[in-house]
MARKE-458535 format. One line per 4 residues: their letters; for each residue x, y, z of C-alpha. Coordinates in steps of 0.25 Angstrom, whole numbers, padded with zeros to 4 digits. Layout:
<nodes>
a> X Y Z | ... $
</nodes>
This chain:
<nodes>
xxxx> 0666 0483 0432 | 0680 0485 0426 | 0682 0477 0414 | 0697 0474 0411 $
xxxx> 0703 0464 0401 | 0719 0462 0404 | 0727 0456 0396 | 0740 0449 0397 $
xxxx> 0750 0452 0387 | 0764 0447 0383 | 0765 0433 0388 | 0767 0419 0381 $
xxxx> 0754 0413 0379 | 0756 0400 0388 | 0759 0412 0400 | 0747 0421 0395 $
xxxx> 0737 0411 0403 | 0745 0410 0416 | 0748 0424 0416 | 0733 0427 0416 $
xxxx> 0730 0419 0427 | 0740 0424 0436 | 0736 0438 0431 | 0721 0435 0435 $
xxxx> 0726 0431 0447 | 0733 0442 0450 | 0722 0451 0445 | 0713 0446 0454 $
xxxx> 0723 0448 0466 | 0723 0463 0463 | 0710 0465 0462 | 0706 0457 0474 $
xxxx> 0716 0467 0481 | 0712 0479 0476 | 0700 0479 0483 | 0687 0470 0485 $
xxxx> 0679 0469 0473 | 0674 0456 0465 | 0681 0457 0451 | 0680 0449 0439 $
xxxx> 0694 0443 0434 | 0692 0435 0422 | 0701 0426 0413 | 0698 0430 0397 $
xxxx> 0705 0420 0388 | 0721 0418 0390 | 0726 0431 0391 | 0714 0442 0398 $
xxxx> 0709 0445 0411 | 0695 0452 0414 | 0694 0460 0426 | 0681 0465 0430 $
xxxx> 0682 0474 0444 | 0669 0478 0448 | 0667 0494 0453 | 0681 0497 0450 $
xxxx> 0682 0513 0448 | 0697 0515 0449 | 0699 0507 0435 | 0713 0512 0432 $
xxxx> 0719 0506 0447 | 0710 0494 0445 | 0717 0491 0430 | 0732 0496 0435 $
xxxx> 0731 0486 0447 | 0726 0473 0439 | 0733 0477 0425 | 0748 0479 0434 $
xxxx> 0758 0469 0430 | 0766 0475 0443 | 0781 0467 0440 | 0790 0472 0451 $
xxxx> 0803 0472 0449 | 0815 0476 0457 | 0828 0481 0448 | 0842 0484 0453 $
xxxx> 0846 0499 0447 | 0861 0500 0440 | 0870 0506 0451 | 0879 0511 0440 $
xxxx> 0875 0526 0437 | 0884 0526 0423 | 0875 0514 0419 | 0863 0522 0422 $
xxxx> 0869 0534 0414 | 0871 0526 0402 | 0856 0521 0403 | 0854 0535 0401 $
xxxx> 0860 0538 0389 | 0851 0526 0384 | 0863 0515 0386 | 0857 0506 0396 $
xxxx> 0867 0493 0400 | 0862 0479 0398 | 0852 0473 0409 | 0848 0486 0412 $
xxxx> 0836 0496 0411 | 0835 0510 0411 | 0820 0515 0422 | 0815 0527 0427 $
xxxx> 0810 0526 0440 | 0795 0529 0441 | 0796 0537 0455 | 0807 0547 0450 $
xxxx> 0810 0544 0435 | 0824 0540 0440 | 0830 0532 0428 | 0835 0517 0433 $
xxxx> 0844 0508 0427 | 0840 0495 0431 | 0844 0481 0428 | 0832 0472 0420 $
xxxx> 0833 0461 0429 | 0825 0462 0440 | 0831 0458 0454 | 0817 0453 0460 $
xxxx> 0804 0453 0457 | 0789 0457 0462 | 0787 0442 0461 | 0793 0440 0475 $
xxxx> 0782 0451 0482 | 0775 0448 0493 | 0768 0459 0500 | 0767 0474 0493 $
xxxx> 0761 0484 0502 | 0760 0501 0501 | 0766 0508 0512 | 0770 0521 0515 $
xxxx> 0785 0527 0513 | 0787 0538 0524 | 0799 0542 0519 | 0793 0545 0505 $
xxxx> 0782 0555 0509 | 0774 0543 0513 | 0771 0538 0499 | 0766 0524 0498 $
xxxx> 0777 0513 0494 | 0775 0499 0490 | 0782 0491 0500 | 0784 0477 0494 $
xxxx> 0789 0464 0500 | 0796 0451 0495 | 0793 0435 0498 | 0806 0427 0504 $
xxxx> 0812 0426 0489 | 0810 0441 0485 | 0817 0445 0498 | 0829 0437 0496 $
xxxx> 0830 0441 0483 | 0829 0456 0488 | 0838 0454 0498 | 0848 0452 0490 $
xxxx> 0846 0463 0480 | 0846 0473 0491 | 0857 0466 0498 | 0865 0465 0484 $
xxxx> 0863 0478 0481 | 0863 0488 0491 | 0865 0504 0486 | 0858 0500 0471 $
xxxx> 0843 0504 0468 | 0833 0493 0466 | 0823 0497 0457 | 0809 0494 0459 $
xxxx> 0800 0490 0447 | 0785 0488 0445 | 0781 0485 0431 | 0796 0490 0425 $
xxxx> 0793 0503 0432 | 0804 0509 0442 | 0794 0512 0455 | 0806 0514 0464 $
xxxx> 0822 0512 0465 | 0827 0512 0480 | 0842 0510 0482 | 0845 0498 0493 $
xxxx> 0851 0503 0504 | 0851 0491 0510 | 0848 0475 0510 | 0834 0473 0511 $
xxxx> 0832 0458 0516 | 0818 0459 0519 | 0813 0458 0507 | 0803 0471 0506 $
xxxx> 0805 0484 0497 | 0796 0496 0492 | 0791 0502 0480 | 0791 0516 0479 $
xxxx> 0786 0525 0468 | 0777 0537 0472 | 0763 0528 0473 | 0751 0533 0476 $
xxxx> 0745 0524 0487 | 0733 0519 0477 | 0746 0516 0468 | 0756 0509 0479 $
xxxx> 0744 0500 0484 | 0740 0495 0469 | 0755 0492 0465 | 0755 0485 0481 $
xxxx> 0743 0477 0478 | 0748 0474 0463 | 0763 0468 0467 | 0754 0460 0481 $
xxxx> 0745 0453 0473 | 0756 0448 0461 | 0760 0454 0446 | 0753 0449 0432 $
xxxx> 0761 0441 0427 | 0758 0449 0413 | 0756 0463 0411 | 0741 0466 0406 $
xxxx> 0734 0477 0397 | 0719 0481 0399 | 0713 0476 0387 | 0698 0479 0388 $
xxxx> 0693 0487 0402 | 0678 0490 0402 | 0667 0497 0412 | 0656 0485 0412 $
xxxx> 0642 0485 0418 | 0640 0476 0431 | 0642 0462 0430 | 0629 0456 0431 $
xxxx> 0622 0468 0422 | 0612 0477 0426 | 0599 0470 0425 | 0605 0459 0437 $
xxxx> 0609 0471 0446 | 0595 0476 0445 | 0591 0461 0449 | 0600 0460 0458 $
xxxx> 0597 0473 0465 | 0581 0469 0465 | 0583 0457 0471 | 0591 0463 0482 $
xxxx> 0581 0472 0485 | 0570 0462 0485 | 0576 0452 0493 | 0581 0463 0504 $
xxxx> 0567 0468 0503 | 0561 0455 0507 | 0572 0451 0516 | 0567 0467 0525 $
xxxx> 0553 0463 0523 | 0554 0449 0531 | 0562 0454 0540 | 0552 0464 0544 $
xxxx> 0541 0454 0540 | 0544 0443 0549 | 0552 0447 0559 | 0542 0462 0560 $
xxxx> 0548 0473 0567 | 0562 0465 0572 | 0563 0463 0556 | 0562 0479 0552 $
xxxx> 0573 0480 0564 | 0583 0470 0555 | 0578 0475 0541 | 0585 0488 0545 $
xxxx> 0597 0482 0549 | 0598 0473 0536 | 0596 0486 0529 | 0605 0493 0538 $
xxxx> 0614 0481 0536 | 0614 0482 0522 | 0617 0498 0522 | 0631 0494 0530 $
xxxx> 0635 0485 0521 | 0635 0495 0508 | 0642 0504 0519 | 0652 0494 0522 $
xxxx> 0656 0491 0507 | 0655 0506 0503 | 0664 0508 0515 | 0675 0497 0512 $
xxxx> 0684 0507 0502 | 0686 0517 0513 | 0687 0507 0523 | 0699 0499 0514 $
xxxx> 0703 0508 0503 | 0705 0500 0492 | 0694 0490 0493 | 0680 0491 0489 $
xxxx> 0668 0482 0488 | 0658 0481 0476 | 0645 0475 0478 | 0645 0463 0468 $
xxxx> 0636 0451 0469 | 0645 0444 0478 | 0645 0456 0488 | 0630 0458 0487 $
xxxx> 0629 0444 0491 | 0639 0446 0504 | 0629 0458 0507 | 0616 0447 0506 $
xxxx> 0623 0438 0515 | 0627 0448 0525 | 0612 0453 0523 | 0607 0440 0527 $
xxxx> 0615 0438 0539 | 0610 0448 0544 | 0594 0445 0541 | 0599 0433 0548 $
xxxx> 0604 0439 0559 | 0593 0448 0561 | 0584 0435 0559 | 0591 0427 0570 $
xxxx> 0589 0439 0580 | 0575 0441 0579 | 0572 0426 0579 | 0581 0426 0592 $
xxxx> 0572 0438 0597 | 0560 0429 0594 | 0564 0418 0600 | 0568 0425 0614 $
xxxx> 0553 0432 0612 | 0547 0419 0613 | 0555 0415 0625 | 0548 0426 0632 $
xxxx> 0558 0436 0634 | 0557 0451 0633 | 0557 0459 0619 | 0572 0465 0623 $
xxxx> 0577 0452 0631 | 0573 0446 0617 | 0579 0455 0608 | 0593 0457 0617 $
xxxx> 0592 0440 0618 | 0589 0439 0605 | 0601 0448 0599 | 0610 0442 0608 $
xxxx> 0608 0427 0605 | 0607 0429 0588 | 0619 0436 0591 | 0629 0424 0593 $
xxxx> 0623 0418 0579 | 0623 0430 0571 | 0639 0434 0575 | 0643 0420 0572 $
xxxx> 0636 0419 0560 | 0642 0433 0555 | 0656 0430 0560 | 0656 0417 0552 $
xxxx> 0651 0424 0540 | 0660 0437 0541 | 0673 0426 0544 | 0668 0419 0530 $
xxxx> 0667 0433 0524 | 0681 0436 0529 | 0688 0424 0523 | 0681 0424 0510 $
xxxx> 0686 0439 0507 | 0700 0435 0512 | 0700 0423 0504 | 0691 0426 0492 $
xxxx> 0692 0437 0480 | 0682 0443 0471 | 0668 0441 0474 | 0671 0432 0486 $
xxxx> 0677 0445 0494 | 0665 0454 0488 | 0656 0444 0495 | 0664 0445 0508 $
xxxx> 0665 0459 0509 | 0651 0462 0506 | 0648 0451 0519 | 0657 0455 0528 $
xxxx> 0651 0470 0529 | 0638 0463 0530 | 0640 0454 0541 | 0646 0464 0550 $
xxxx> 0635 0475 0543 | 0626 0464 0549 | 0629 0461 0562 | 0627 0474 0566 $
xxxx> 0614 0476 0561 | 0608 0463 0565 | 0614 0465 0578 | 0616 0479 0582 $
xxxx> 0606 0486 0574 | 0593 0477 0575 | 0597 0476 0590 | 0598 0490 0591 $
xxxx> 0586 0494 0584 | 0578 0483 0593 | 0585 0489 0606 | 0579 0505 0602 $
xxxx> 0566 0500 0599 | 0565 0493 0614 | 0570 0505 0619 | 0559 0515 0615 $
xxxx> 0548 0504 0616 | 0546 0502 0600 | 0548 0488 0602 | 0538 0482 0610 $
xxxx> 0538 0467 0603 | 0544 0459 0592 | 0536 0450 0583 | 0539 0442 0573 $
xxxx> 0533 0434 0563 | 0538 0419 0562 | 0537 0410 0550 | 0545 0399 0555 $
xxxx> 0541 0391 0571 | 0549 0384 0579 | 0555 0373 0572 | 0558 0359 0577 $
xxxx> 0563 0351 0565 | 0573 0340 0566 | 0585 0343 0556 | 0594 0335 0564 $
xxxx> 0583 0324 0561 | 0582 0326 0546 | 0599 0329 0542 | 0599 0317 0535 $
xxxx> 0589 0320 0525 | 0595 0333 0524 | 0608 0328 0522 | 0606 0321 0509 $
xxxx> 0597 0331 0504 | 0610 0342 0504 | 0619 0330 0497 | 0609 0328 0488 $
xxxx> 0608 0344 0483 | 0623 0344 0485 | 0626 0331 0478 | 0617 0334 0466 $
xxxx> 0621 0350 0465 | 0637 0347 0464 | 0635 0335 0455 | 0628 0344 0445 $
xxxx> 0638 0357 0449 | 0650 0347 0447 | 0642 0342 0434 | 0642 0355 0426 $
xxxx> 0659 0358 0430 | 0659 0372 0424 | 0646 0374 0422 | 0642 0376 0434 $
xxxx> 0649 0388 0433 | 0646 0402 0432 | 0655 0413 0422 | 0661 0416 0435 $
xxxx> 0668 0403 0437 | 0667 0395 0422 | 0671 0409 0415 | 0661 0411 0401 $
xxxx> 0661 0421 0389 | 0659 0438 0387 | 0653 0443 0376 | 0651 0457 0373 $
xxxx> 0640 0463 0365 | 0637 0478 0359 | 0625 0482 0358 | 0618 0495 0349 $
xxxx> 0613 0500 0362 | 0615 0496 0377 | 0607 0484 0380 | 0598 0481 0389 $
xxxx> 0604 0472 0401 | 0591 0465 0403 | 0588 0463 0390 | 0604 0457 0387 $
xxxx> 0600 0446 0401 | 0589 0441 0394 | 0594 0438 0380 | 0607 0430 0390 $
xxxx> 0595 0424 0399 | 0587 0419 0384 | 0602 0415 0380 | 0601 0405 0395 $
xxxx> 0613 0414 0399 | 0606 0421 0412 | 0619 0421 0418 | 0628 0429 0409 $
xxxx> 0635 0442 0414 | 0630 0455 0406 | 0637 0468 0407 | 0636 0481 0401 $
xxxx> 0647 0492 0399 | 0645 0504 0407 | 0654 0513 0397 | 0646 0505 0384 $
xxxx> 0632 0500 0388 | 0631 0496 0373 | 0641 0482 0375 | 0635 0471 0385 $
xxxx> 0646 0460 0390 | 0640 0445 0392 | 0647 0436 0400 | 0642 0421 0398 $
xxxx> 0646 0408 0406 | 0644 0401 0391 | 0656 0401 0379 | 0647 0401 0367 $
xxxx> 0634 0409 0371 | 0641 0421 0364 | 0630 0416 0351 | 0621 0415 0358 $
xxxx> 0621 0428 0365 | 0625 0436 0352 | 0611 0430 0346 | 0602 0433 0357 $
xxxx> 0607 0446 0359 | 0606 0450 0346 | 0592 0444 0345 | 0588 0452 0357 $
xxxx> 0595 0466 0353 | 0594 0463 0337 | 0594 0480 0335 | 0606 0481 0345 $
xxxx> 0615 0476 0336 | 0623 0467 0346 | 0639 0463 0342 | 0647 0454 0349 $
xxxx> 0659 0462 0355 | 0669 0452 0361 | 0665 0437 0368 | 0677 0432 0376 $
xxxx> 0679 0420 0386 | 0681 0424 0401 | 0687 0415 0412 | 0680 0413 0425 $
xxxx> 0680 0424 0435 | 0682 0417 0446 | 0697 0410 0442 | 0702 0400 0448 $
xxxx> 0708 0409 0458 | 0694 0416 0461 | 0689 0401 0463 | 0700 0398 0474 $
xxxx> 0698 0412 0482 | 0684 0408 0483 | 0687 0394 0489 | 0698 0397 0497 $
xxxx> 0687 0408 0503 | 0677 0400 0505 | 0687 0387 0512 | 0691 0398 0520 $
xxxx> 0677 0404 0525 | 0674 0391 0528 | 0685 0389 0538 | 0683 0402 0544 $
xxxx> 0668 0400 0547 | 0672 0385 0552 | 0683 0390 0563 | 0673 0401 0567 $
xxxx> 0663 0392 0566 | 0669 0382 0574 | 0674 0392 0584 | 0660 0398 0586 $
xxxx> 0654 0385 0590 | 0665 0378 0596 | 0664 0365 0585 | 0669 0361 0571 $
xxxx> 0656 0354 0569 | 0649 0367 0568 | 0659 0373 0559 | 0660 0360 0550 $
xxxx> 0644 0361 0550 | 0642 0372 0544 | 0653 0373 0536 | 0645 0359 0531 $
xxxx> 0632 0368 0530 | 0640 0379 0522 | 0645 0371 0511 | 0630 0364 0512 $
xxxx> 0626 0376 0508 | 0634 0379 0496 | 0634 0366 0489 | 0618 0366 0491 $
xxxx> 0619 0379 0482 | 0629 0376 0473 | 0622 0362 0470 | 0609 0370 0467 $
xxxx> 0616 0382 0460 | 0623 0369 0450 | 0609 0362 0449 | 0600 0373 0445 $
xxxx> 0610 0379 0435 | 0616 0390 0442 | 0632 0395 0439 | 0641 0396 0450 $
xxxx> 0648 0409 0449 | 0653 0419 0456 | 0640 0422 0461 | 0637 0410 0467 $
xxxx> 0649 0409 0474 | 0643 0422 0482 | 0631 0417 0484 | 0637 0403 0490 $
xxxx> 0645 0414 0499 | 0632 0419 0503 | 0628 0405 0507 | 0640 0402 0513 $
xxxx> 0636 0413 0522 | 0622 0410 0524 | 0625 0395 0529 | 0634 0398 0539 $
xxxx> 0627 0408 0544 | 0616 0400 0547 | 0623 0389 0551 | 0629 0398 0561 $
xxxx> 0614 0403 0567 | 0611 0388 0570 | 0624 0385 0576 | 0622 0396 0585 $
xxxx> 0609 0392 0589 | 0614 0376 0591 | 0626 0382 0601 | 0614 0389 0609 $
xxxx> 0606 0378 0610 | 0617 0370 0615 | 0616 0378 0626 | 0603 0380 0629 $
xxxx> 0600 0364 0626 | 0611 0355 0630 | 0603 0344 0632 | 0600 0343 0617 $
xxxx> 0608 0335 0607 | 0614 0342 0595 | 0605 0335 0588 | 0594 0343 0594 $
xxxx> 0602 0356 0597 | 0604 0356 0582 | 0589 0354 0578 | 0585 0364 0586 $
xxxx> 0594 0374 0583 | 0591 0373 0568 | 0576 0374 0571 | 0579 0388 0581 $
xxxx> 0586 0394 0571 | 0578 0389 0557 | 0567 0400 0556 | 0580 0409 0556 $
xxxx> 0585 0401 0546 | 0575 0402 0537 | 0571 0416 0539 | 0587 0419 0535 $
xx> 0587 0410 0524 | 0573 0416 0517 $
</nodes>
């Protein structure tokens, strides 16, 4: 992580605070456009901002595009030579300036009022001048107000130059040959293309209403310390172990088949996000939490899909039917449930990233290489490896163990009971959530305290969590600075636990001798404009998997169902999260993603299996379609969901 404090400077304090804002804003713009990463932009008191961008390695481009203040400006040169002459000898008329352009050092003089401002930009994009040995411009162009004004500048003075400013610097200072009614100009100035794409992307996404100096910047450890990396990574390995082992366990040889295509699958998807800087230059993808999360999800889908197949294959088996009747049958009826089900997901993943930021895009990027990673290992590569083994005689039968029999329960039958059992845990997990307002809430959201500590040697991690866990702050952030192991940075949800920590640390490391460096109050990290990304990404999700939804099974009443299920789903979770103590963060917004995903997904398998059935049984009511579709499908069910 890049740590960065910026500071705003020279403003009236009843503007510092709106300044900040915009400028955090506008911050976030930049960096959300400068490639796909899951930063953290915090609010520190009434005149700071903390950025922290996580794998940066170009850290003088990362701090020259979120520190530029980037006014642009456009000046009308004097026309009169003998006033430019007496500039020179050091007597410059009133209302004017004396420049030197930064393309040629050609001295200017302009007047100090600009004729139009940057503020009327609407599009800045890098293009190419052929007549200049092809050297990259900045094309730029205005809304309906800048182009009138621009009009009528070029209009008024055709045969005078027009200088072009950015951040009071000459960049360029063509001569108007003509009216230029349509409102689009270009900057020139020897850029590199690197350079011409920043200062594109710095005037597209708005100016900092302040200029800003790096106060503090610092290389720090990973957020969530060492020690829960190494959990993490355990935990990862064990539960993709035992996720291999049932596979082959239950599902035998049929199961090996699949566990090379999750592992295959797996492979893929690290290709595919250490392939995404060549493929778009300019973007790249760190594997955080939230991505690691889209990677389980995709992961799942296709154990599910892998699940679905062979329990198709089974069920073909038992109807008599040939080993490769059943495997081609098979295939080809899982089929339609798997590509809705992973089309309904990859359209979700697609609007979350086009309307999300931050760790929303992470997640989507990381799952939409692993949905199309794995419909062709579920599909293609099983299938294929199946198909070989047929051919050369390896594959003479296909047993599987199976847990779960036929089913016949009566859901349909029982809704009610079922019904006030999800208000109840719905009901009573809002009311407490509601109840405890802001302390429901996570650093993340509900913003906290950092305090940094020296230490006479570089502490131990581990033994730092436990004096925090001992404090009853098991959710405090720790990190270590790479380029100073000795300093530990604590970040706390709490606003007076600074005491408390400062004892216990120095009870714990008595012959360390600890000191209190700094302890400052951060704002949330996920802002209010953070907040209003997620929603608008998850509102429009929803309607994207309720028209295909809708489309796909030709009735609104699926798509209304399960969007119904969906928010079933999360407001179960959110209830149980707020009743057992559990902080919302950021964190759990990615995991209710990741539920998000799974519900419709499994909506989706039953819905296919009910628009089968209502072909195969048209005698049946729905209420009897629907119960025995559930019961088909609810060994696969289970199976995905342990």
């Amino acid at each position: 992580h890049m740590k960065e404090l910026l500071k705003t400077l020279g403003l009236p304090e009843d503007a510092k605070e709106d300044a900040v804002d915009r400028a955090l804003e506008v911050i976030r713009n930049r960096i959300d456009e400068f490639g796909v990463r899951e930063p953290s932009i915090q609010k520190q008191g009434n005149d700071a901002i903390v950025v922290q961008l996580p794998g940066v390695t170009d850290r003088d481009r990362a701090i020259d595009l979120i520190g530029k203040t980037a006014v642009l400006e456009f000046k009308m040169a004097a026309s009169d030579p003998d006033k430019l002459a007496q500039a020179l000898d050091g007597k410059i008329p009133e209302g004017y300036e004396l420049v030197r352009s930064e393309e040629d050092n050609e001295p200017l003089l302009l007047e100090k009022n600009a004729v139009l401002r940057g503020d009327t930009l609407t599009t800045a994009a890098v293009r190419f001048d052929s007549s200049q040995f092809n050297e990259p411009i900045v094309s730029i162009k205005f809304n309906a107000e800048g182009t009138k004004k621009f009009a009528e500048i070029t209009a008024n003075n055709v045969g005078r130059r027009l200088a072009i400013l950015l951040d009071g610097k000459v960049q360029s200072a063509p001569r108007i040959r003509e009216p230029i009614p349509s409102g689009e100009a270009v900057i020139s100035g020897r850029f590199t293309v690197e350079k011409a794409q920043d200062l594109a992307l710095v005037l597209r996404v708005g100016a900092l209403p302040a200029p800003m100096q790096i106060e503090e910047e610092r290389t720090v450890g990973p957020l969530l310390g060492q020690d829960s990396i190494n959990s993490g990574i355990k935990a990862s390995i064990i539960g993709g172990i035992l996720v291999l082992v049932f596979m082959a366990v239950y599902y035998l040889l049929a199961g090996l088949i699949a566990d090379v295509a999750l592992v295959l699958n797996l492979l893929i998807i690290l290709g595919g996000l250490g392939l995404l800087p060549v493929l778009f230059p300019g973007v790249s993808a760190t594997l955080t939490l939230p991505g690691i999360a889209g990677i389980v999800l995709s992961l799942g889908m296709a154990v599910d899909a892998n699940v679905l197949i062979n329990e198709r294959i089974r069920e073909e088996l038992a109807a008599n039917k040939s080993l490769r009747a059943a495997i081609a049958t098979g295939y080809s009826r899982a089929f339609t449930a798997i590509l809705d089900s992973n089309l309904t997901t990859l359209i979700a993943a697609f609007l979350l990233f086009q309307f999300g930021t931050g760790p929303i895009r992470g997640f989507a990027v990381t799952l939409t290489i692993g949905i199309i990673a794995s419909m062709f290992t579920a599909v293609v590569v099983t299938r294929t490896i199946m198909e070989i083994l047929l051919d050369i005689g390896a594959l003479k039968s296909l047993p599987m163990l199976r847990f779960i029999g036929e089913a016949k329960f009566d859901f349909i039958g029982k809704r009610k009971i079922f019904y006030a059992l999800s208000l109840i845990v719905i009901i009573a997990g809002l009311a407490v959530f509601f109840k405890k307002g802001q302390g429901a809430y996570g650093i993340d959201f509900a913003g906290g305290q950092i305090q940094e500590y020296s230490f006479k040697t570089p502490p131990s991690i581990d033994d730092v969590r436990t004096v925090l866990k001992d404090a009853g702050l098991a959710d405090a952030s720790i990190q270590q600075f790479k380029d100073n192991p000795r300093v530990i940075l604590i970040k706390t949800s709490g606003v007076s636990s600074e005491d408390v920590i400062s004892v216990r640390l120095k009870e714990r490391f008595a012959d360390q001798d600890v000191q209190m460096l700094r302890i400052e109050h951060v704002g949330p990290v996920a802002g209010k404009h953070l907040k209003e990304k997620a929603v608008y990404a998850l509102i429009w999700s929803l309607v994207g998997i309720l028209i295909y939804v809708a489309f796909r099974f030709k009735h609104f009443n699926f798509a209304i169902a399960g969007i119904i299920a969906l928010l079933h789903d999360v407001l179960v979770t959110l209830g149980l999260l707020a009743i057992t103590g559990r902080p919302i963060d950021l964190l759990s917004v990615t995991a209710f993603l990741t539920i998000v995903g799974y519900s419709i997904n499994d909506t989706i398998v039953i819905y296919d299996r009910v628009r089968e059935n209502m072909r195969l049984h048209r005698k049946l009511s729905l209420r009897e379609l629907i119960n025995l579709s559930v019961n088909q499908t609810l060994a696969r069910t289970i199976l995905t969901s342990v």
